[in-house]
PDBQT receptor file of N, H, CA, C and O in Angstrom, charges set to zero:
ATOM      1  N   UNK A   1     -41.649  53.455  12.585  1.00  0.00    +0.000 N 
ATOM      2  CA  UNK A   1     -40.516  53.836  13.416  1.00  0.00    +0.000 C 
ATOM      3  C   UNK A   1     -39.246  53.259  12.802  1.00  0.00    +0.000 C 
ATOM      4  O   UNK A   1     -39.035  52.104  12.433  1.00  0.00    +0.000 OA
ATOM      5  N   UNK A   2     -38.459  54.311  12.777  1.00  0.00    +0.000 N 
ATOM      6  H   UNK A   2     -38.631  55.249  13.076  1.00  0.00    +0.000 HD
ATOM      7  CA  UNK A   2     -37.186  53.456  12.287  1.00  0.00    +0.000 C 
ATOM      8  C   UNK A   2     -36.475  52.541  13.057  1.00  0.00    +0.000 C 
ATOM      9  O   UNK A   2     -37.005  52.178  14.107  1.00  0.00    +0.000 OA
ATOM     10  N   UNK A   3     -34.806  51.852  12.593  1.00  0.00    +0.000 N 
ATOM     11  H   UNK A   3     -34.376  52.147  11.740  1.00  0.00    +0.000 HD
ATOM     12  CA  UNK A   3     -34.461  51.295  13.253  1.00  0.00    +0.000 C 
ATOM     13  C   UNK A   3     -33.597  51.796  14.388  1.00  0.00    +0.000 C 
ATOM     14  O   UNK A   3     -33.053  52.888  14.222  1.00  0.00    +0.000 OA
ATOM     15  N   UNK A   4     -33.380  51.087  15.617  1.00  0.00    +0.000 N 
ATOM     16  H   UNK A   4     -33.822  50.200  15.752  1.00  0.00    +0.000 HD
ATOM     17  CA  UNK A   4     -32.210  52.294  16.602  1.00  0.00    +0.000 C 
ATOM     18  C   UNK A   4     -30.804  52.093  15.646  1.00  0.00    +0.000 C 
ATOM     19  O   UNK A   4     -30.396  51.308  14.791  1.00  0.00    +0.000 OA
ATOM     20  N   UNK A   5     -30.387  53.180  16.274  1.00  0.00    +0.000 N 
ATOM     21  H   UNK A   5     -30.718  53.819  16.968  1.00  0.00    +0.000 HD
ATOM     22  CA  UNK A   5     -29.304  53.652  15.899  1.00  0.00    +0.000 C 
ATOM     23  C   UNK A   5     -28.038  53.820  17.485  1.00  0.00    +0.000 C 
ATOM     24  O   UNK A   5     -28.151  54.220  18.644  1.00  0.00    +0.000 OA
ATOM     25  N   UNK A   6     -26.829  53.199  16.557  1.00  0.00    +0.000 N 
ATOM     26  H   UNK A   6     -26.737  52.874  15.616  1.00  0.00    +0.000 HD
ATOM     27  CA  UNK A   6     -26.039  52.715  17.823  1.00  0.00    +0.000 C 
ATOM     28  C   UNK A   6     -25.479  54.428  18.425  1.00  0.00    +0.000 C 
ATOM     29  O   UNK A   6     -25.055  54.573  19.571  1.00  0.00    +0.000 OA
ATOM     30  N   UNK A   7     -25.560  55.338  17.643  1.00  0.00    +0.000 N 
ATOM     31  H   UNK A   7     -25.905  55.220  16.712  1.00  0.00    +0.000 HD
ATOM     32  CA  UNK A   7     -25.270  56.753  17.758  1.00  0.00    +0.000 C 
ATOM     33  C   UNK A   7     -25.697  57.350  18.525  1.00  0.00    +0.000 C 
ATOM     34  O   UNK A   7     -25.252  58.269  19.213  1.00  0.00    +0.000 OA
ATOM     35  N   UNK A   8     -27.306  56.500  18.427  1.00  0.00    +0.000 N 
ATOM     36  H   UNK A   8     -27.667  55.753  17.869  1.00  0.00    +0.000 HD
ATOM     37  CA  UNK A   8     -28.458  57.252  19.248  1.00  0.00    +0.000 C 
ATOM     38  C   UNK A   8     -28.613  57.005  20.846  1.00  0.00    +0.000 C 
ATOM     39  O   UNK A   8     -29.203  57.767  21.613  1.00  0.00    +0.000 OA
ATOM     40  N   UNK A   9     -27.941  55.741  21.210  1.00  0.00    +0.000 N 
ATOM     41  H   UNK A   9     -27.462  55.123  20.587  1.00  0.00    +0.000 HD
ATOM     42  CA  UNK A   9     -27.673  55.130  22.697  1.00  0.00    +0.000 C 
ATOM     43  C   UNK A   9     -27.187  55.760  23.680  1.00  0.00    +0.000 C 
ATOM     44  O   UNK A   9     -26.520  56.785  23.542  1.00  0.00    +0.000 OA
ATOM     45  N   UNK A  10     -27.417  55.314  24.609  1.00  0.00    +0.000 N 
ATOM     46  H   UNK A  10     -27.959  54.481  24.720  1.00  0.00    +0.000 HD
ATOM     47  CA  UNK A  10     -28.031  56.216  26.274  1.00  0.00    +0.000 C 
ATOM     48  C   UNK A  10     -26.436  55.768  26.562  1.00  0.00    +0.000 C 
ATOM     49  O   UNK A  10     -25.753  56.477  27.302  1.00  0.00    +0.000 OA
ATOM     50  N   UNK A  11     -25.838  54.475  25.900  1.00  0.00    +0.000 N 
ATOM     51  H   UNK A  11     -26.393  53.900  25.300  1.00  0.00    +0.000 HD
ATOM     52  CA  UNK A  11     -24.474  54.597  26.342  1.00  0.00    +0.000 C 
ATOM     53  C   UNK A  11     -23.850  53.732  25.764  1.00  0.00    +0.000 C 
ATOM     54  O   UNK A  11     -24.380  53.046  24.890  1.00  0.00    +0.000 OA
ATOM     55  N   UNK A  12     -22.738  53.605  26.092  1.00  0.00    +0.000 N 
ATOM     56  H   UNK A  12     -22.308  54.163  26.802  1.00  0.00    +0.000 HD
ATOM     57  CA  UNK A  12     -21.375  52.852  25.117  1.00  0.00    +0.000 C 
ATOM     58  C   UNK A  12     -20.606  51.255  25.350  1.00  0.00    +0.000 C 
ATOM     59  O   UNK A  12     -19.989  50.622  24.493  1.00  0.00    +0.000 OA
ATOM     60  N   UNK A  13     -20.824  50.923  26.546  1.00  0.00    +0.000 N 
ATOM     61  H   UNK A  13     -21.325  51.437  27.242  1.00  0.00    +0.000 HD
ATOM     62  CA  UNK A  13     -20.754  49.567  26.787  1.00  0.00    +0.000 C 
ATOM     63  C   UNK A  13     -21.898  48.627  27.673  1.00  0.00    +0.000 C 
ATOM     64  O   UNK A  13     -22.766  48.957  28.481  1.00  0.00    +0.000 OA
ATOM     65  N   UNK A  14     -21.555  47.561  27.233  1.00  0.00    +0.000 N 
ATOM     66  H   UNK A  14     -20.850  47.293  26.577  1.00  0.00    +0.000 HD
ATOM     67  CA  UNK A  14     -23.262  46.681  27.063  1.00  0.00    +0.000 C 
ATOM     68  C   UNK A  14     -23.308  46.741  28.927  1.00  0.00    +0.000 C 
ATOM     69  O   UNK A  14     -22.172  46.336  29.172  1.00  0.00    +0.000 OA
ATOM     70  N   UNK A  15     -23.879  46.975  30.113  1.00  0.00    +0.000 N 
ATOM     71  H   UNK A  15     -24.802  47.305  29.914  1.00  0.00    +0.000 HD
ATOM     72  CA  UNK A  15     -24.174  46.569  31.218  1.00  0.00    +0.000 C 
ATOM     73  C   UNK A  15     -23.979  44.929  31.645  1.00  0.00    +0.000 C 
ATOM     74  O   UNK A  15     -23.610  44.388  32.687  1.00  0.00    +0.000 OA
ATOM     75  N   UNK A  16     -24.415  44.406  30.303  1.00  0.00    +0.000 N 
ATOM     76  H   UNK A  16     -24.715  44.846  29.457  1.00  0.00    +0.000 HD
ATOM     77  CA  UNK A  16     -24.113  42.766  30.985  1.00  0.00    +0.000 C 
ATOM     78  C   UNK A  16     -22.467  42.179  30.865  1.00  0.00    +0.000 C 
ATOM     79  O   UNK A  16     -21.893  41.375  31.600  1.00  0.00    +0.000 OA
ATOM     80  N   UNK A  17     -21.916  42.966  29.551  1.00  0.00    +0.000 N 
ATOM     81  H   UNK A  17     -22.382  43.619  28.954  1.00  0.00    +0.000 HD
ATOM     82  CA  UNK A  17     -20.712  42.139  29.187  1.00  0.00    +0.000 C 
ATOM     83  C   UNK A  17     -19.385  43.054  29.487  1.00  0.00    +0.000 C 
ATOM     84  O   UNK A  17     -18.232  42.639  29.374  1.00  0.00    +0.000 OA
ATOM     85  N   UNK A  18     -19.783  44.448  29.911  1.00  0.00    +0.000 N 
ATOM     86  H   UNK A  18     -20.720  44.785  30.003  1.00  0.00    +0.000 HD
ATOM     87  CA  UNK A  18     -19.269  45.206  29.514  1.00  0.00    +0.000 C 
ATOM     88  C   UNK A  18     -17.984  45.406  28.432  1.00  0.00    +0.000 C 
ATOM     89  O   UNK A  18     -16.783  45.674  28.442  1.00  0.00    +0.000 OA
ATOM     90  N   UNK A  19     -18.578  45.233  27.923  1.00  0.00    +0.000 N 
ATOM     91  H   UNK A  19     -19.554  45.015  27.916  1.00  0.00    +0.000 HD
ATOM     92  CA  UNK A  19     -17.921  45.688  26.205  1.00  0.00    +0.000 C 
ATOM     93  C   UNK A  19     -18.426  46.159  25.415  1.00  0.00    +0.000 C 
ATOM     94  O   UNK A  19     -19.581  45.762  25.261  1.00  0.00    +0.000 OA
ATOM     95  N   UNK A  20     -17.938  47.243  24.451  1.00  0.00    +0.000 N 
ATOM     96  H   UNK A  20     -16.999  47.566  24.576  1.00  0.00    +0.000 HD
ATOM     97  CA  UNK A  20     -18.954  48.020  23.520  1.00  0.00    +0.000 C 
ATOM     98  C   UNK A  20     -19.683  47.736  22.795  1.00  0.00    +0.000 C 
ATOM     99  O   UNK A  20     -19.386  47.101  21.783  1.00  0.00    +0.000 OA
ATOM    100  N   UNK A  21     -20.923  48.133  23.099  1.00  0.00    +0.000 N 
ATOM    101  H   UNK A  21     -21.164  48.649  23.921  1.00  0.00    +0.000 HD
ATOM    102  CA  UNK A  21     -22.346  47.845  22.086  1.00  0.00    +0.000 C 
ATOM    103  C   UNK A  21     -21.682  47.858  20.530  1.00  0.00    +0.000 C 
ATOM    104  O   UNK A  21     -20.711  48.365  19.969  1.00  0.00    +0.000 OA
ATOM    105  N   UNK A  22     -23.014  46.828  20.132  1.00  0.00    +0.000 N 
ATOM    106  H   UNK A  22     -23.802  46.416  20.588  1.00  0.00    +0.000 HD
ATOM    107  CA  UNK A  22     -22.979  46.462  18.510  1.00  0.00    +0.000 C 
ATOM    108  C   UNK A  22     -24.175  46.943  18.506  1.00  0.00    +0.000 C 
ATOM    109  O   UNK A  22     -25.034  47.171  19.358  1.00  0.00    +0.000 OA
ATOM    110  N   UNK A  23     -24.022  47.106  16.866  1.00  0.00    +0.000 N 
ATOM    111  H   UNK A  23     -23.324  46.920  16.175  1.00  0.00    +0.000 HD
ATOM    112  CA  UNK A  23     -25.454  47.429  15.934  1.00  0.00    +0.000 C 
ATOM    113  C   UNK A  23     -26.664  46.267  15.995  1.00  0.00    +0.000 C 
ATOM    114  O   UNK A  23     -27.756  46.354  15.433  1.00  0.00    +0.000 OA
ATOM    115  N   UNK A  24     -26.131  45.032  16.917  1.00  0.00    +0.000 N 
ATOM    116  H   UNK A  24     -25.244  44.962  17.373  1.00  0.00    +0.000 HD
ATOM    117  CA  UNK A  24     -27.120  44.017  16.557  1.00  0.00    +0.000 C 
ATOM    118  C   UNK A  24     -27.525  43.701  17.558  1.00  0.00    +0.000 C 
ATOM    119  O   UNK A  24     -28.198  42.671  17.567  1.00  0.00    +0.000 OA
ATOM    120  N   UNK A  25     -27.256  44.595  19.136  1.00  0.00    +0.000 N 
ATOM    121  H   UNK A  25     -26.709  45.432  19.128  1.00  0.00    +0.000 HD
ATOM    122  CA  UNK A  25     -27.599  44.551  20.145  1.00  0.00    +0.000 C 
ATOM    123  C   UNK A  25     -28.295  45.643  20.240  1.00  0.00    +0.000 C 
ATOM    124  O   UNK A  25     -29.059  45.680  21.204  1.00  0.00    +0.000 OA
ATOM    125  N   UNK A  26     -28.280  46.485  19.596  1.00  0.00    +0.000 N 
ATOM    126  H   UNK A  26     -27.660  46.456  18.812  1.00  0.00    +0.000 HD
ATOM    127  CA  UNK A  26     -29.547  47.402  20.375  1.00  0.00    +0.000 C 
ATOM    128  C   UNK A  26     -31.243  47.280  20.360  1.00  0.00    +0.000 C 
ATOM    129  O   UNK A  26     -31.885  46.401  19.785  1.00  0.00    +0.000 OA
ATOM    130  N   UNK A  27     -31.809  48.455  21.187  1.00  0.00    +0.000 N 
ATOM    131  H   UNK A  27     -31.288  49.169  21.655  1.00  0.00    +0.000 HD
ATOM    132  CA  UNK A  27     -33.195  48.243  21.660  1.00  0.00    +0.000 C 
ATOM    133  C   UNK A  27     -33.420  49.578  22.039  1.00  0.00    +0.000 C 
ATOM    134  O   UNK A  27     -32.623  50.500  22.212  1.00  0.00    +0.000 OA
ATOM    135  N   UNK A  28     -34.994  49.504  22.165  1.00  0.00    +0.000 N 
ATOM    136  H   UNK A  28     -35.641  48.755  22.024  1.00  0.00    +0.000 HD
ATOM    137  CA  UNK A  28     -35.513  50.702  22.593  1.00  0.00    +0.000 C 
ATOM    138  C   UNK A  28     -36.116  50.449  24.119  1.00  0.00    +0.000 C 
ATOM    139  O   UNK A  28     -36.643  49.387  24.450  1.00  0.00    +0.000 OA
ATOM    140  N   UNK A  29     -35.956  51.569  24.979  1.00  0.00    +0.000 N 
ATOM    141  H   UNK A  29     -35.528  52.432  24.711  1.00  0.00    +0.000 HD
ATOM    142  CA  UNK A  29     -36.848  50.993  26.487  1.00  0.00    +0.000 C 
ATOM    143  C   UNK A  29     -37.335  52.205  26.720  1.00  0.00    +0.000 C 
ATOM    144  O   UNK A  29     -36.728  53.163  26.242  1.00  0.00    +0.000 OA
ATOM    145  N   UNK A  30     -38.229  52.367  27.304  1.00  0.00    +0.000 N 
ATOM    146  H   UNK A  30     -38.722  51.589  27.692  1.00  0.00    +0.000 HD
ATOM    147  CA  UNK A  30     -38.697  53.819  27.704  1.00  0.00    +0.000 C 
ATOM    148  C   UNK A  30     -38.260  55.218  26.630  1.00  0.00    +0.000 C 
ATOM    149  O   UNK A  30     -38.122  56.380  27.014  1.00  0.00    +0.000 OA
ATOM    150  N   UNK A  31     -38.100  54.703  25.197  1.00  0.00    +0.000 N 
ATOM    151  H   UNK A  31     -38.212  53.759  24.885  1.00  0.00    +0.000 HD
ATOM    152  CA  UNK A  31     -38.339  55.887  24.390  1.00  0.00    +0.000 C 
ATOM    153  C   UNK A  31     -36.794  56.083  24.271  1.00  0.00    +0.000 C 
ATOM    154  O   UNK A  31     -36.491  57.071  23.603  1.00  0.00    +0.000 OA
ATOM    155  N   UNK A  32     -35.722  55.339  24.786  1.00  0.00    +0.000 N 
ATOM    156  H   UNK A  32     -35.969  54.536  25.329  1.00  0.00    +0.000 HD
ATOM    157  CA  UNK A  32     -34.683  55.639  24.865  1.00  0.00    +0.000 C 
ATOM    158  C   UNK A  32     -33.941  54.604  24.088  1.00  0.00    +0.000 C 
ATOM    159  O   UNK A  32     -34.326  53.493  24.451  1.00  0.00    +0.000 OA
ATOM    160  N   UNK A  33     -32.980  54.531  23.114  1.00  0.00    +0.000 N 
ATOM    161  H   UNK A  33     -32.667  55.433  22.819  1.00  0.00    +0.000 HD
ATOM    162  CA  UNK A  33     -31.909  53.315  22.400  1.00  0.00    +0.000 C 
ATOM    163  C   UNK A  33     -30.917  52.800  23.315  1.00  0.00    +0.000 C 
ATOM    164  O   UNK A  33     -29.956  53.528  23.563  1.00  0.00    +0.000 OA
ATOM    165  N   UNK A  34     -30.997  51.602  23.886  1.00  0.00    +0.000 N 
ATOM    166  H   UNK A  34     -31.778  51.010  23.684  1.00  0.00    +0.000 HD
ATOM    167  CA  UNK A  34     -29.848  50.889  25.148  1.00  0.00    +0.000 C 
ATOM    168  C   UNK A  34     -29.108  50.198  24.196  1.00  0.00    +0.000 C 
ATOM    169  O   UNK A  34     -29.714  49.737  23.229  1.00  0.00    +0.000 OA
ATOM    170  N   UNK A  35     -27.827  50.032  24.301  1.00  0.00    +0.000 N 
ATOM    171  H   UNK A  35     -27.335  50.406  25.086  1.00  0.00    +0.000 HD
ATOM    172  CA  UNK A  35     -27.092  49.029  23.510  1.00  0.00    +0.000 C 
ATOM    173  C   UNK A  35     -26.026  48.262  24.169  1.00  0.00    +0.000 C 
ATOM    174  O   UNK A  35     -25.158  48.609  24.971  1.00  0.00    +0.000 OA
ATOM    175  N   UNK A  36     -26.316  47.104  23.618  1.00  0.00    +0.000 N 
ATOM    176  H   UNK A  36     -27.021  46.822  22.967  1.00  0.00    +0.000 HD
ATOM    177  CA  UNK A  36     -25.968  45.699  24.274  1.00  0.00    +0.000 C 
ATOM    178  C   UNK A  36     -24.426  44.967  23.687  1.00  0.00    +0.000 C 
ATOM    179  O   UNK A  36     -24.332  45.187  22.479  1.00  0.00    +0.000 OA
ATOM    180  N   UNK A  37     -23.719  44.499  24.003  1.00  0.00    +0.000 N 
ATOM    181  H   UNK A  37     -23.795  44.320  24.984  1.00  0.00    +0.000 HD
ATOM    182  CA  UNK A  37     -22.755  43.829  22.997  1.00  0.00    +0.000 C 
ATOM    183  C   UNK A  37     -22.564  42.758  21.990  1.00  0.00    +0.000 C 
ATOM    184  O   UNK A  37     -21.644  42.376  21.266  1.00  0.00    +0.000 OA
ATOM    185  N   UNK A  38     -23.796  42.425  22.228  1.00  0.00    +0.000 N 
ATOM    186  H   UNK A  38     -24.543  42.736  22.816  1.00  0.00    +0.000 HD
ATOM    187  CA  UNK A  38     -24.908  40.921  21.074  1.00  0.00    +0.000 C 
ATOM    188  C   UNK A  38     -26.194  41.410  21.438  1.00  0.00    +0.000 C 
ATOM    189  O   UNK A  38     -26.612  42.271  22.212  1.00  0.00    +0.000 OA
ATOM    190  N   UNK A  39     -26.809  40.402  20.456  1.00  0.00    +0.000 N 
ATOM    191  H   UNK A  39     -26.469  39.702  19.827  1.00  0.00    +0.000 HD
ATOM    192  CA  UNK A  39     -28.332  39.878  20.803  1.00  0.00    +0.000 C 
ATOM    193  C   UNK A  39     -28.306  39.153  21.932  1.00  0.00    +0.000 C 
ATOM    194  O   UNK A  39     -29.280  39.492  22.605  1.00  0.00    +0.000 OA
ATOM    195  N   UNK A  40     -27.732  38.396  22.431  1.00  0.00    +0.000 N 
ATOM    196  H   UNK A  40     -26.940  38.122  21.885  1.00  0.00    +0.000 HD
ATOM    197  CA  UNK A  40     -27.919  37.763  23.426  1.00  0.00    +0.000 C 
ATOM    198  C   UNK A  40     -28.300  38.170  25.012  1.00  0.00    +0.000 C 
ATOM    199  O   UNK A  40     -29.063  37.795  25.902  1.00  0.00    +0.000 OA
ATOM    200  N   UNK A  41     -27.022  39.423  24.720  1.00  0.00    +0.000 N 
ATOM    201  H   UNK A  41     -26.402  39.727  23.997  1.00  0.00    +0.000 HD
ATOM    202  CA  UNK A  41     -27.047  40.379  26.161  1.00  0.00    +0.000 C 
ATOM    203  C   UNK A  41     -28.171  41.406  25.929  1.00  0.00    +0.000 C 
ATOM    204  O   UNK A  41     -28.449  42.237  26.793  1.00  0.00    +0.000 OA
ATOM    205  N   UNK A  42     -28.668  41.351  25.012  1.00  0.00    +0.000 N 
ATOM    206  H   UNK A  42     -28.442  40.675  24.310  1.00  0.00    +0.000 HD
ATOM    207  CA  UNK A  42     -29.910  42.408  24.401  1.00  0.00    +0.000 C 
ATOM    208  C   UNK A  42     -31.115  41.626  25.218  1.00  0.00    +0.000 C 
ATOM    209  O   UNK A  42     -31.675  41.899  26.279  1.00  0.00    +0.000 OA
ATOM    210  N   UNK A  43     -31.298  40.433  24.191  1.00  0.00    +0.000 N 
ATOM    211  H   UNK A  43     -30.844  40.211  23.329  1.00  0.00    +0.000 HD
ATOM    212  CA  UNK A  43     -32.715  39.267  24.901  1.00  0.00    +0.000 C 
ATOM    213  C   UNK A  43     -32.461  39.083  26.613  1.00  0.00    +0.000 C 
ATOM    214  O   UNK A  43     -33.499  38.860  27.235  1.00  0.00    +0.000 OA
ATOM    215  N   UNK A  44     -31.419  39.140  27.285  1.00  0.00    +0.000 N 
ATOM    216  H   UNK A  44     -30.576  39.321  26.779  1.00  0.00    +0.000 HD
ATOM    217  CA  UNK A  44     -31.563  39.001  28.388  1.00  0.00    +0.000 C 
ATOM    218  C   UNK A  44     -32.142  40.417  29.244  1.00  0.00    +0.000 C 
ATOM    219  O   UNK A  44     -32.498  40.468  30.421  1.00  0.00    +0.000 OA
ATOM    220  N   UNK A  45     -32.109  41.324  28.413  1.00  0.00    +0.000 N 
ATOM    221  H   UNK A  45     -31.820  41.282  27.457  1.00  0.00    +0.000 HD
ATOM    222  CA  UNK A  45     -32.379  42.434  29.427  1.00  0.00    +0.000 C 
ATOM    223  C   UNK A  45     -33.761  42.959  28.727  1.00  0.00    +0.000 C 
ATOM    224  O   UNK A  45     -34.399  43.965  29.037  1.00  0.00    +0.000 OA
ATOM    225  N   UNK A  46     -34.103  41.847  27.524  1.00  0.00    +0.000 N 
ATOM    226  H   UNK A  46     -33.584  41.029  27.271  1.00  0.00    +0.000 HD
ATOM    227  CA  UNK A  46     -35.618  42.211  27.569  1.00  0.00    +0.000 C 
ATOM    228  C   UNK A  46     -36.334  41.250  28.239  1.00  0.00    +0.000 C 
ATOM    229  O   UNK A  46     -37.401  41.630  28.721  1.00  0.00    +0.000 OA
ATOM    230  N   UNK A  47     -35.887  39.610  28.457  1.00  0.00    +0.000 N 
ATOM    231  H   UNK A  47     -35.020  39.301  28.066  1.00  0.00    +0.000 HD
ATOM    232  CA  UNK A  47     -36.102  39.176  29.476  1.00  0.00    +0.000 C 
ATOM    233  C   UNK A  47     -36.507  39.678  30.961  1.00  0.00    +0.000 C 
ATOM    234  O   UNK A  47     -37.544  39.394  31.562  1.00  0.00    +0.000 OA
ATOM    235  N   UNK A  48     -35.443  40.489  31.407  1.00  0.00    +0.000 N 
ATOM    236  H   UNK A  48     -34.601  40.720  30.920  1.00  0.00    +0.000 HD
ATOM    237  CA  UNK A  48     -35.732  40.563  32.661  1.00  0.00    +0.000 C 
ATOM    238  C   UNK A  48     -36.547  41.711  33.068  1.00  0.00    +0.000 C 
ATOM    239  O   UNK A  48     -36.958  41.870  34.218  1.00  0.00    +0.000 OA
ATOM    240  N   UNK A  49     -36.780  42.550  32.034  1.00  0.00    +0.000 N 
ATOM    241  H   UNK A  49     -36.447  42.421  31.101  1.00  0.00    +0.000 HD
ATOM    242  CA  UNK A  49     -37.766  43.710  32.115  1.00  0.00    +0.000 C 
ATOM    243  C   UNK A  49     -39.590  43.137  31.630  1.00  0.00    +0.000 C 
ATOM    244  O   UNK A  49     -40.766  43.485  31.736  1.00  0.00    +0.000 OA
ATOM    245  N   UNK A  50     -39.032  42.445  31.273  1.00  0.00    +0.000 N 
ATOM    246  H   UNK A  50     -38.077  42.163  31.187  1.00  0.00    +0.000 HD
ATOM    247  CA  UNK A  50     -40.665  41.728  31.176  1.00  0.00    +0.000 C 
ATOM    248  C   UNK A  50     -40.603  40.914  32.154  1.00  0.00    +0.000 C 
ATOM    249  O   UNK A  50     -41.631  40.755  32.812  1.00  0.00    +0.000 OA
ATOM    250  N   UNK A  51     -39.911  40.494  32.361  1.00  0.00    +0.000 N 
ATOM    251  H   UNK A  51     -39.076  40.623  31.826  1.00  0.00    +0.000 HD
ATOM    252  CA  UNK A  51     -40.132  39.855  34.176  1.00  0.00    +0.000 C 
ATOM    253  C   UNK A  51     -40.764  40.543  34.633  1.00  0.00    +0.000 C 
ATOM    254  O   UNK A  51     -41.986  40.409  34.571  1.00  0.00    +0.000 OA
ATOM    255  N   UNK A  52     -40.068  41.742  35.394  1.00  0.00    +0.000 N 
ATOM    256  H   UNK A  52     -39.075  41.851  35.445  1.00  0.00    +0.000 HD
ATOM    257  CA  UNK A  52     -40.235  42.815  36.324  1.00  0.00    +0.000 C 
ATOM    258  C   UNK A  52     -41.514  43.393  36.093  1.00  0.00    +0.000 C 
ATOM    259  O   UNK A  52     -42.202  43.507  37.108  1.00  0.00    +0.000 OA
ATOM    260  N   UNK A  53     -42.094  43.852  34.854  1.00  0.00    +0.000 N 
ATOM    261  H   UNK A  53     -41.535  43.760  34.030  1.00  0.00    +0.000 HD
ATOM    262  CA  UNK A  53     -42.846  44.681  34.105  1.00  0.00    +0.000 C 
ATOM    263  C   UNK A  53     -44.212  43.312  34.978  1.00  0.00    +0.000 C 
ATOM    264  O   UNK A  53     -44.890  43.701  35.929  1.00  0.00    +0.000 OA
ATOM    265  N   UNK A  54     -44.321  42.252  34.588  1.00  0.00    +0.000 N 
ATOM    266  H   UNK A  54     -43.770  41.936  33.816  1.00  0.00    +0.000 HD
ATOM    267  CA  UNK A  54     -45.208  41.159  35.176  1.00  0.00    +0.000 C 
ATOM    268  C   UNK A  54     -45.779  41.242  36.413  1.00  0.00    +0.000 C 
ATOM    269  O   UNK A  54     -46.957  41.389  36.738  1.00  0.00    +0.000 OA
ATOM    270  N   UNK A  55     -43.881  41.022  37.636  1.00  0.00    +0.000 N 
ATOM    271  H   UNK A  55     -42.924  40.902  37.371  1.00  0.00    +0.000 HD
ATOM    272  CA  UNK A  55     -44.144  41.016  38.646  1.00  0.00    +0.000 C 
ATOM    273  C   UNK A  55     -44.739  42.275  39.280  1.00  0.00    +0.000 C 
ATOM    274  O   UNK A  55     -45.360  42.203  40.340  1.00  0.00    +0.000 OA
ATOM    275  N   UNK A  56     -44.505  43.695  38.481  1.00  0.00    +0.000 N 
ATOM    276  H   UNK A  56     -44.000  43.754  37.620  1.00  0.00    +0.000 HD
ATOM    277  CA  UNK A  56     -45.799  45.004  38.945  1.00  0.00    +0.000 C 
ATOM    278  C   UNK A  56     -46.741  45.217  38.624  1.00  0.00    +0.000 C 
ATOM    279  O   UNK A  56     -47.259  46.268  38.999  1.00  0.00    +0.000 OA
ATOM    280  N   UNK A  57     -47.385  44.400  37.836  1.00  0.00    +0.000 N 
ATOM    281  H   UNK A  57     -46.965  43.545  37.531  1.00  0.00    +0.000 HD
ATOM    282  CA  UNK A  57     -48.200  44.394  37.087  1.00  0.00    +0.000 C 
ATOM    283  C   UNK A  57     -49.436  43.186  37.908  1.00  0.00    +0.000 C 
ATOM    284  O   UNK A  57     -50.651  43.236  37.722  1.00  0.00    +0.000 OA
ATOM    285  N   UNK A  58     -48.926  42.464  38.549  1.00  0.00    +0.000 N 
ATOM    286  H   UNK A  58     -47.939  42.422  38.700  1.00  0.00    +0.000 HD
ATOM    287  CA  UNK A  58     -49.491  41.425  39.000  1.00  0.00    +0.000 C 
ATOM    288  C   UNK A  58     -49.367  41.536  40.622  1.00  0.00    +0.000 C 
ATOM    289  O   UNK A  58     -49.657  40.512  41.240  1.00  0.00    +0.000 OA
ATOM    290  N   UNK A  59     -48.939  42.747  41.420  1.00  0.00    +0.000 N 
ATOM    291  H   UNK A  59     -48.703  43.580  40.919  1.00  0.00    +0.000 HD
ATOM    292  CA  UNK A  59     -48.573  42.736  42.521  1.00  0.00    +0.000 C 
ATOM    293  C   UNK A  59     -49.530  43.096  43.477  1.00  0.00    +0.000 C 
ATOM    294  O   UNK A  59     -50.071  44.109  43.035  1.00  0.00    +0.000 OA
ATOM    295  N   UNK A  60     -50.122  42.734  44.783  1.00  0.00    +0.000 N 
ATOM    296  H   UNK A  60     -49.682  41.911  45.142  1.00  0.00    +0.000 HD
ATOM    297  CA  UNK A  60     -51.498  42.894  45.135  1.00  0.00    +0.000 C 
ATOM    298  C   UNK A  60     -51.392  44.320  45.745  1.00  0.00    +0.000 C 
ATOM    299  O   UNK A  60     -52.394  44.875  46.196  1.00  0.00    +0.000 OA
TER     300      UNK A  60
């Protein structure tokens, strides 16, 4: 698989910082390229989807 592409993104400013995605923030989620405004705001929202992804995963 190649790498994402900031072209290829679902959208144009990061959700956490709002400011426009970088090339070193993006990711793939559901088949789709999200882009972030760092790595930082990137790792937090793979953070919290593996949270989430846990807490349904583990839910009685």
């Amino acid at each position: 698989m190649s790498a994402p592409r900031r072209e290829d993104a679902v959208n144009d400013v990061c959700p956490w910082s709002g400011k426009p995605i970088s090339d070193d923030g993006l990711t793939v989620y559901r088949g789709a390229v999200v882009g972030f405004y760092n790595p930082g705001c990137r790792d937090k929202f793979d953070a919290a989807i593996t949270a989430f992804d846990r807490a349904i995963e583990t839910r009685p």
